[in-house]
TIMARRO-914856 format. One record per residue: x, y negated, z negated of N, C-alpha, C, CB in turn. Coordinates in steps of 0.1 Angstrom, whole numbers, plus 5000, padded with zeros to 4 digits. Glycine has a CB too. Layout:
N
XYZXYZXYZXYZ...
This chain:
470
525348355226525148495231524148565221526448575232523448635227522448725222522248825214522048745227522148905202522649005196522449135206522049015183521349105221521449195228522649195235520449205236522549065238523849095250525149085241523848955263525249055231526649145219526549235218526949145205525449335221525849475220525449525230525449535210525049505241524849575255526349525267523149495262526649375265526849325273528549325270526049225273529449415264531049405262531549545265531449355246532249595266532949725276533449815258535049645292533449935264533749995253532650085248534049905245531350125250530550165248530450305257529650075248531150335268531550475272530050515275532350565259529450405282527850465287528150525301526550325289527350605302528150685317526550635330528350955314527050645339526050575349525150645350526450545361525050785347523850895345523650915335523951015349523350785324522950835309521450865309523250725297521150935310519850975308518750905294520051125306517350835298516850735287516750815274515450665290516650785263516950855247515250875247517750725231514950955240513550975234513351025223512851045241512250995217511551035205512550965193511451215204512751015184513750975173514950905175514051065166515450945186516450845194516250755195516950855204515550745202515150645209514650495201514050705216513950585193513650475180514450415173513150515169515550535167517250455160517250325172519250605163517550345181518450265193517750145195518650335208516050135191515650015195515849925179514050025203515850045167516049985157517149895152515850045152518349985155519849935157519549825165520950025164519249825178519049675184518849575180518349645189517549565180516249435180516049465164514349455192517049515153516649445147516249315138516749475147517049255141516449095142515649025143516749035146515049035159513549005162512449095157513348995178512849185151511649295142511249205130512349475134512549205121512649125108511949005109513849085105512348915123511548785120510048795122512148675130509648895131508348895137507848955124508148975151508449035116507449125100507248995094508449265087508048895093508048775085506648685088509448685088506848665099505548605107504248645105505548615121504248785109502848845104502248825087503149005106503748895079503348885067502848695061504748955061502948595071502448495062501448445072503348385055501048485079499948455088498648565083500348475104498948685073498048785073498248725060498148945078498748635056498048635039497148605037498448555028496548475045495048395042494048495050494948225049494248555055493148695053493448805044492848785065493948835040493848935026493648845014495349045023493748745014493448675004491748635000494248555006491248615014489548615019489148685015489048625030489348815025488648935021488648975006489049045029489649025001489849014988488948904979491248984987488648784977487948654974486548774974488048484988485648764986485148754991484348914985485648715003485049014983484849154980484749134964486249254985485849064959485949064943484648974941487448994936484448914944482648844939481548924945482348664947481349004952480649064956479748984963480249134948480248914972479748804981479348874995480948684984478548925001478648915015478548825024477948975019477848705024477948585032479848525031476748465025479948535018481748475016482448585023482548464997482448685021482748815030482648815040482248915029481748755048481748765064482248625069480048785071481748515062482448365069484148405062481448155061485248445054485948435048486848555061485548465032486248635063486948775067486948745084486048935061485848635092486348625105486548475106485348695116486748405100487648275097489248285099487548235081489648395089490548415085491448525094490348425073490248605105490748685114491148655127490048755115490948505125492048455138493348425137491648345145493548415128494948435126495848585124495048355115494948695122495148805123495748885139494048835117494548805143494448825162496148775162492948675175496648655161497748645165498848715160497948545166498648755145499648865142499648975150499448905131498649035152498349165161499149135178496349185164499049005184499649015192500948995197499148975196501648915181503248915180503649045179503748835168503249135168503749235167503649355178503449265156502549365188502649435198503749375208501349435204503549255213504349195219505849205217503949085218506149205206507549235202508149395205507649205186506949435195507749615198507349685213507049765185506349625223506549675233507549585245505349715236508249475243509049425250510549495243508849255250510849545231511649655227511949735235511249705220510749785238510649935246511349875261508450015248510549805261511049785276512649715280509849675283513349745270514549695268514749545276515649795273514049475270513849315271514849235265512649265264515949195274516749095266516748965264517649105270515548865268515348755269515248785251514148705281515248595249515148575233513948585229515548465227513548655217512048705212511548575208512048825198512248485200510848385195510248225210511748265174511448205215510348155230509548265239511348075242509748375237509048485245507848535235510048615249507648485223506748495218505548355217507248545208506348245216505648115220504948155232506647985224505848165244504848215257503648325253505948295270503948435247502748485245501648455237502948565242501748365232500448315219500048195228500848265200500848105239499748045247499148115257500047945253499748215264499148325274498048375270500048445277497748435255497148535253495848455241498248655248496248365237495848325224494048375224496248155222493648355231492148375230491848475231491548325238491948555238491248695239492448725221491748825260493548705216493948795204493048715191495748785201492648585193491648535183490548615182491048415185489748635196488548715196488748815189488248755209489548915190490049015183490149055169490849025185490848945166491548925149490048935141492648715145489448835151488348795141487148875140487948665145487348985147485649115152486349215141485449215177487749255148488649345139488249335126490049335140489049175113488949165102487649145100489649095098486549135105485249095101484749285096484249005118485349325105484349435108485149535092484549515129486849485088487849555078487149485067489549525079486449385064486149275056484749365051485949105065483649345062482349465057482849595053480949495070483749685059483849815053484749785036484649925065485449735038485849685021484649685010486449515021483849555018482649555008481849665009481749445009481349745017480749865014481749975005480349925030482449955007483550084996483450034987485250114997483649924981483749874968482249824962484749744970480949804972479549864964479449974962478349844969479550074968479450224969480050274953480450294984481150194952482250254939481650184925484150174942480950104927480550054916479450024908480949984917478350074925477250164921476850294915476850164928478150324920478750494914478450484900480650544916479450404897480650374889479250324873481950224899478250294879476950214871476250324869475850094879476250444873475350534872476550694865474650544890477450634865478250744854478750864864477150824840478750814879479150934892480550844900477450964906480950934911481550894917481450944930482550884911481450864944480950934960481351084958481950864977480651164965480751284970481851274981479451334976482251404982483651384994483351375008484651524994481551385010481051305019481451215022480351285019480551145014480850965017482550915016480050855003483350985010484350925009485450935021484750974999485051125032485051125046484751005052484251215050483550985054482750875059483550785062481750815051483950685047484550585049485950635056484550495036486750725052488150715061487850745074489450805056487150755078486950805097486550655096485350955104485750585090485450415094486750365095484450315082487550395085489150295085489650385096490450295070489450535101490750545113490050515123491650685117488650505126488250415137488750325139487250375138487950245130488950045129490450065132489149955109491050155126492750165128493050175141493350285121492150285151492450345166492450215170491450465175491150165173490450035180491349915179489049995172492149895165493049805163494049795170493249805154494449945170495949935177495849945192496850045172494749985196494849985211494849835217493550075217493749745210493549615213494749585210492549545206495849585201497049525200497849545215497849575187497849695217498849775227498449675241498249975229496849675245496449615258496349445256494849685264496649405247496549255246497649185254496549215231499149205252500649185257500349195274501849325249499849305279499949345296499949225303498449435303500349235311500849165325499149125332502149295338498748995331497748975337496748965330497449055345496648995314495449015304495548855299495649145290496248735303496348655295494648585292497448575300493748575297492148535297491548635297491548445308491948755297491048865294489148865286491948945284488648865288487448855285487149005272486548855301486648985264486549085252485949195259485549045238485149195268484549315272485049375286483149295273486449285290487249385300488549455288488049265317488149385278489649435270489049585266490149325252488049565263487349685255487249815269485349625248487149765281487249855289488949915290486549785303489849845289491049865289491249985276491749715288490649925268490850025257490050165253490649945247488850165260488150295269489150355277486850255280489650295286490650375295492150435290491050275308492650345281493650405272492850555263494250265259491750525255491750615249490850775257491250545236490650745272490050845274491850905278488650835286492550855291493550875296494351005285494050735298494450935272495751005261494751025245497450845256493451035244493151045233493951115221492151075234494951165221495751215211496551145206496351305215497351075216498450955212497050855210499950885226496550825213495850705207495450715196494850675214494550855190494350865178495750875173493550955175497150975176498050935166498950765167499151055167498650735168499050535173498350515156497650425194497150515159495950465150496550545139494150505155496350675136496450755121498350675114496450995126499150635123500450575123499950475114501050515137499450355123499350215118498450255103498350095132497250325104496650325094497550365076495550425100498550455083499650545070500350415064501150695078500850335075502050225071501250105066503150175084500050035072499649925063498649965052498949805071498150085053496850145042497650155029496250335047498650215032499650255019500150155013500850345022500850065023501349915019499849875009501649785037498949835014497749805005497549854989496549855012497549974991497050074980498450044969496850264987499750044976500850004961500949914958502250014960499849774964499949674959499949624949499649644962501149564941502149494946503449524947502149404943503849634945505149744940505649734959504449974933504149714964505149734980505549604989504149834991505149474979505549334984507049364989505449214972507749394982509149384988509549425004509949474979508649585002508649665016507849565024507849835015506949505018506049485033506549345040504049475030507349265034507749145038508949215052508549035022510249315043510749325055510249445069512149325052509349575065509549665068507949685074510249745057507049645061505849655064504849655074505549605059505349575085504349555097505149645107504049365103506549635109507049615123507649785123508449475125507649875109507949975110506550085117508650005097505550075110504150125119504150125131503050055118504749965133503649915145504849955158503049685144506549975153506950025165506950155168507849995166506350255160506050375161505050415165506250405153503950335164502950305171502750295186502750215168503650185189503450145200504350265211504049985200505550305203506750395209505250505214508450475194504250585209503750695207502850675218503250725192502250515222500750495233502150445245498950325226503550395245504250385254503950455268505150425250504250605270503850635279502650685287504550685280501550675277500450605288500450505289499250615288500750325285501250255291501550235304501850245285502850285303503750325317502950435326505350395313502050445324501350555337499950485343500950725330499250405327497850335336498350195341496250295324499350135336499649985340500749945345499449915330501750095347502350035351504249945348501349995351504049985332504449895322506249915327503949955304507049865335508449865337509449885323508849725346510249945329511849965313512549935323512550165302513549805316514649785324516049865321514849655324517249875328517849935329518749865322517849975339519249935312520549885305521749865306520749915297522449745311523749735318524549785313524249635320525349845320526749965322527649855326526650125337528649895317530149835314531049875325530749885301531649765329532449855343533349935339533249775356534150015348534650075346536150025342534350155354537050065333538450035330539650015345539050175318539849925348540549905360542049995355540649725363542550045349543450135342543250255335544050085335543850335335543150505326543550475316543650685329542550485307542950455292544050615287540950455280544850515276545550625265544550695261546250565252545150825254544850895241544250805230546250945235544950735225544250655214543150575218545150565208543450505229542150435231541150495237542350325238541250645241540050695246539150725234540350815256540450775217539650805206538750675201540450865195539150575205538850435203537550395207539650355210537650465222535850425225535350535224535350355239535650645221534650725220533650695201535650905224534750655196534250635182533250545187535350585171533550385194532650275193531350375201533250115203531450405208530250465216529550555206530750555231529850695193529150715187528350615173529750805187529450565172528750475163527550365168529750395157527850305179526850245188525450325189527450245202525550455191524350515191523550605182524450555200524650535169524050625156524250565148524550745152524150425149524550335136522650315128525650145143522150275140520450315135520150425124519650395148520450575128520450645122520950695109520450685127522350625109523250635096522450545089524950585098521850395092521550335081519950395074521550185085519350415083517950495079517950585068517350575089519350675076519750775063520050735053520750865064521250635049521350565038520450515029521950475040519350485037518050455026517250505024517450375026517050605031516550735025517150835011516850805037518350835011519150835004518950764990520050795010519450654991519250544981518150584973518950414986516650574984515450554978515050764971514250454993515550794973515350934970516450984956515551014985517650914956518150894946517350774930519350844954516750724938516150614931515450644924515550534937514550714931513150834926513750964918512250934943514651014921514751124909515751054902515151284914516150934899516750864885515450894877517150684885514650804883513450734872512850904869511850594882512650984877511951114871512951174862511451234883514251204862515151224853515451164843515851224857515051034842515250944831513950904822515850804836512950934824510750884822511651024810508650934841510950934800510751054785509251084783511450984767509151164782507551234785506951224770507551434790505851134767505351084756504951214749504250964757505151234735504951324732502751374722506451314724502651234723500951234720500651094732500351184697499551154735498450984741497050974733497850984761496850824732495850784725495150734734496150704714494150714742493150634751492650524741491750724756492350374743491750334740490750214747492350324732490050214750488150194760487850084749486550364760487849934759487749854758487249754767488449844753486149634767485549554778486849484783484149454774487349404776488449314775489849394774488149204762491049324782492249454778492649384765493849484792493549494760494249424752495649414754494049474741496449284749497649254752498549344750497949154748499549334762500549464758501149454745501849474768501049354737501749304725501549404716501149184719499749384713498549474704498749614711496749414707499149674726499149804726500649854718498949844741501749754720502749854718503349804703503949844731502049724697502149734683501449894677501249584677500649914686499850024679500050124680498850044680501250164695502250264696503450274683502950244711503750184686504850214670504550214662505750154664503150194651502650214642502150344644501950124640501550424649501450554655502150664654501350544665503750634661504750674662505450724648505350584668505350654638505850654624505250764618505650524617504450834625503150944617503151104626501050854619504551054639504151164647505651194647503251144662505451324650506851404650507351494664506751534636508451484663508651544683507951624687509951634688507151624695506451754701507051824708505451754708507451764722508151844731509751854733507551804741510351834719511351844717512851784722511251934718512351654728513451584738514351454729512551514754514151514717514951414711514351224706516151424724512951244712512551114712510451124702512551054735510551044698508751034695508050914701508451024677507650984706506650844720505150864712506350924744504350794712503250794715502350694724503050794706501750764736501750674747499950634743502250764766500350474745498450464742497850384755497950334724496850424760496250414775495250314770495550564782495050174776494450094773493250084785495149994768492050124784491650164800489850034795491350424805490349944807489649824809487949854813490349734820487549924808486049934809484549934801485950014813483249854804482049844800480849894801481849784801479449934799478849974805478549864812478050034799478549764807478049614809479149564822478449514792479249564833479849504840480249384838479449504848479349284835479549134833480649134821478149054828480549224813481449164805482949224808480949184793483149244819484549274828484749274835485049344830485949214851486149194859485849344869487249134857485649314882485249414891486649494888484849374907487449444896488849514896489049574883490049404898489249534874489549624862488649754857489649534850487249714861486449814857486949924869484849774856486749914880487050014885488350034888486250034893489650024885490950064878490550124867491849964874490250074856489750174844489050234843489650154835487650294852486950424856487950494863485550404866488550514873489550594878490350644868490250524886490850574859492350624850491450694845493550514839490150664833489650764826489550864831488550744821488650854847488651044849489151074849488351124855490751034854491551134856492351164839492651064869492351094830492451104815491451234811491850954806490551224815489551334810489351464819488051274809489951434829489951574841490751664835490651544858492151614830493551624826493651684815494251524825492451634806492551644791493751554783492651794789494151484788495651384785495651384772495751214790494251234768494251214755493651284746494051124752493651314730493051384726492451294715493651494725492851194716491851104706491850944711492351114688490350924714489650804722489150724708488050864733489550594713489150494701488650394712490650434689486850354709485650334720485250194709484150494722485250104722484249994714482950014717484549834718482550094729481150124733481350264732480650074746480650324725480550444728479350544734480950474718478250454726476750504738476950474749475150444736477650364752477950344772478750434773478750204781479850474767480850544774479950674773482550554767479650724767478850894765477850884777477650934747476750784778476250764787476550774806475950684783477550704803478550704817478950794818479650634818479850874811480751014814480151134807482451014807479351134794478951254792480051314786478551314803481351274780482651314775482651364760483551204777481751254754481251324739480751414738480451264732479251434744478551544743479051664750477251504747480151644754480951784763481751804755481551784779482651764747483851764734483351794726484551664730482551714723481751724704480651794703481251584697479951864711478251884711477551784711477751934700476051834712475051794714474651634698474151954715475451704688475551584679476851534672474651614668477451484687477951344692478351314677476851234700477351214680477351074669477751074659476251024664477251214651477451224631478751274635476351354618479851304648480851334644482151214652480851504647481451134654482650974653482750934641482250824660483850864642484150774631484850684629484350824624484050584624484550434624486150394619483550374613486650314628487950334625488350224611488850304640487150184605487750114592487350224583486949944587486950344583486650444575487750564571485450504581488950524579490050624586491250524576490250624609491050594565492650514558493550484563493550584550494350614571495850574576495350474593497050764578494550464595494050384609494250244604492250414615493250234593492950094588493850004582491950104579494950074576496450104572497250034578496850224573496850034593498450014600498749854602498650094619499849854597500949704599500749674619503249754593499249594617499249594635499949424638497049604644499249354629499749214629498749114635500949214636498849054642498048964653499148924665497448814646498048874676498248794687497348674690498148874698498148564698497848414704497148444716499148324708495348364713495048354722494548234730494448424721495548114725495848044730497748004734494847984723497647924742499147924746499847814738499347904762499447764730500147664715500247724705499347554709499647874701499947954691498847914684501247954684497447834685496847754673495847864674496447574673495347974681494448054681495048244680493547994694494948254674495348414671494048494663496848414660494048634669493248704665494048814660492148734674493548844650493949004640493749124645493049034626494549164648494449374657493549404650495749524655493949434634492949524628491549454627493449564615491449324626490249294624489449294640490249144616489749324650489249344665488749484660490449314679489849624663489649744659488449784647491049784655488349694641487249744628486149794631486749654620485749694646484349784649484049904658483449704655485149964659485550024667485250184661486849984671484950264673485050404669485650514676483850444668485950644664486950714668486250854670488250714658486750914685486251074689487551114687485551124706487651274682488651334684488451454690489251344674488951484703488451554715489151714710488951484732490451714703491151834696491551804682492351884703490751804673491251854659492451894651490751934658493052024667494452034657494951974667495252184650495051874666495851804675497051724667495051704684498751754664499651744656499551564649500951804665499351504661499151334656497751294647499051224671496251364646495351374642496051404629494451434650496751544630496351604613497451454610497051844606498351474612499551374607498551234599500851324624497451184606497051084602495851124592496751014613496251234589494651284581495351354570493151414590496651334564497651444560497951324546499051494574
């Protein structure tokens, strides 16, 4: 038996023959409480069929390849096409309170449909594949020239992703229909003209949906692996689909079947057993909602542990480097630090938090990814004013790039750095070494790396500065 027909198909649920269909947030609990099973399996599906395209594109972006970028990103976007059409397929046979079993009703749909959702996968990620690489030249051409886009261009590109997003989800929405199985790309695209003239509102909110749940999934990556294996595709995409539903049901047609009603008790129930099913019948139709809440809960409890428990460092040190350094060498140089600084903000603890931010003028001599992760953290380090003393292996690039010296220190910069083997209590510190090989037979000296290094100090009386000059 079926987990539909276990929970549709046994007496006790106190559904009345005029129940009127659930909508909006209801509605959603009820298909969630349902089908969730065939959600879970189908997020599973997607999630390992969409790896070998985010893995491409990614490849493909991180080398700054466009040819690898375009054969990598519509290679790999046929297999996308069929994620797109499992997961439509699933959450709008949901809607339509479909009791047949989801994974041979999904077999049938990937031979029905398979072509026209390849076509798709592969125009779609081709087309997610070039805007990637245009964001990520744009950022790093910036990024070469000591700027960052104007809130123009940065418009720009998110109207390109909620385009791609609308376009996506509609092609998912009309792919599944009754009769599209050979659909030709340019009757789909007419289908998807007619959806988005019909409802352009739900269509754009469909699109701005899908875009919130996998965009964000992207951006915490990888904090949001956990979420996106069970939650990641099928929570968007049925909210999605719930939102373009009833134009659905008005251009095509789309049937909801009717959910079987329990006959009626051939005897009048007791007292007790009428409290009996009236309980099964609320819990039946709020057990969705009780668990949502619970993890809402949880995860909101979760969040103000960690903000209630995070001890707020009481100095930060930046330190700007091509190459990172091992967390070893950073949180040797925090406790060596630490020993010279005294509570600031009075919480019982002496932190000194040191920001190790991965950047060169020199590109080559650092990965794409890291450089632009560590342009980002700096500005926002320098927007903030965070740290108040920068220890630079480059420092004409960095001044060059940001302009941060000559805005801190004046116009003469230079005569006021200083070399961190010139700095007693710097040169001083018990840092030790680290293995940079994995047999232990290669190790380099902290302090002898740091030697060539130089030190701005952006505030003077800054309590950890004098402490080290004291």
């Amino acid at each position: 038996m079926s987990i539909y027909n276990a929970l549709y198909g046994r007496d006790g649920h106190g559904v009345g023959p005029n129940e009127p269909e659930k909508k909006g947030f209801a509605r959603f609990c009820q298909m969630f409480g349902r089908d969730l099973g065939q959600l879970l399996g189908t997020n599973l599906m997607v999630c390992i069929l969409c790896l070998p395209a985010a893995l491409g594109v990614s490849l493909g972006v991180t080398l700054f390849s466009l040819p690898l970028t375009v054969v990598l990103s519509a290679a790999t976007g046929l297999l996308v096409g069929i994620d797109g059409l499992l997961l439509a397929e699933c959450c709008l046979r949901s809607l339509q309170n479909d009791p047949s079993q989801w994974l041979p009703r999904a077999k049938q749909s990937i031979a029905a449909h398979w072509k026209s959702a390849c076509a798709v996968g592969a125009v779609g990620t081709l087309l997610l594949g070039l805007l990637c690489f245009v964001s990520a030249f744009l950022f790093e051409a910036a990024a070469q020239q000591g700027y960052y886009p104007g809130l123009a261009v940065l418009v720009f590109l998110a109207l390109d992703f909620l385009i791609l997003a609308v376009g996506g989800t509609l092609c998912m929405a009309a792919l599944p229909l009754e009769g599209s199985g050979h659909l030709s790309f340019p009757a789909l695209l007419r289908r998807v003209g007619r959806l988005l003239l019909s409802a352009p509102g739900r269509c754009i909110a469909a699109g701005v949906v899908m875009l919130a749940g996998i965009g964000g999934m992207i951006l915490l990556f990888p904090v949001s692996v956990f979420w996106a294996v069970l939650f990641g595709f099928w929570l968007p995409g049925l909210a999605a689909m719930q939102t373009l539903f009833p134009v659905l049901r008005q251009e095509y047609g789309v049937q909801v079947r009717t959910i079987p009603r329990p006959a009626a008790p051939e005897k009048p129930l007791t007292a007790q057993e009428q409290k009996k099913r009236s309980r099964a019948n609320w819990w039946y139709y709020n057990w969705g909602i009780v668990t949502v809440a619970a993890m809402v809960i949880v995860g909101v409890a979760y969040v103000a542990h960690g903000l209630l428990t995070t001890v707020d460092p009481d100095y930060t040190v930046a330190v700007v480097t091509a190459e990172a350094l091992p967390d070893e060498a950073v949180q040797r140089l925090q406790t060596a630090l630490a020993d010279y600084a005294e509570d600031a903000n009075g919480d019982g603890a002496v932190i000194v938090q040191v920001n190790n931010y991965t950047w060169s003028a020199d590109a080559a001599l650092t990965d794409m990814n890291g450089q632009m992760a560590g342009a980002t953290q700096m500005n926002t380090d320098l927007a903030n004013g965070e740290s108040k003393i920068w220890i630079l292996e480059d420092p004409d690039g960095f001044e060059q790039a940001y302009g941060a010296l000559s805005e801190k220190l004046g116009a003469e910069w230079q005569t006021k750095l200083m070399p961190w083997s010139d700095l007693p209590a710097l040169s001083a510190l018990e840092l030790g070494s680290y293995n940079t090989a994995a047999d232990g037979s290669q190790t380099v000296d902290i302090q002898s790396r740091f030697a060539g290094y130089s030190v701005a100090v952006f505030d003077a009386s800054d309590a950890l500065w004098q402490a080290l000059n004291s």
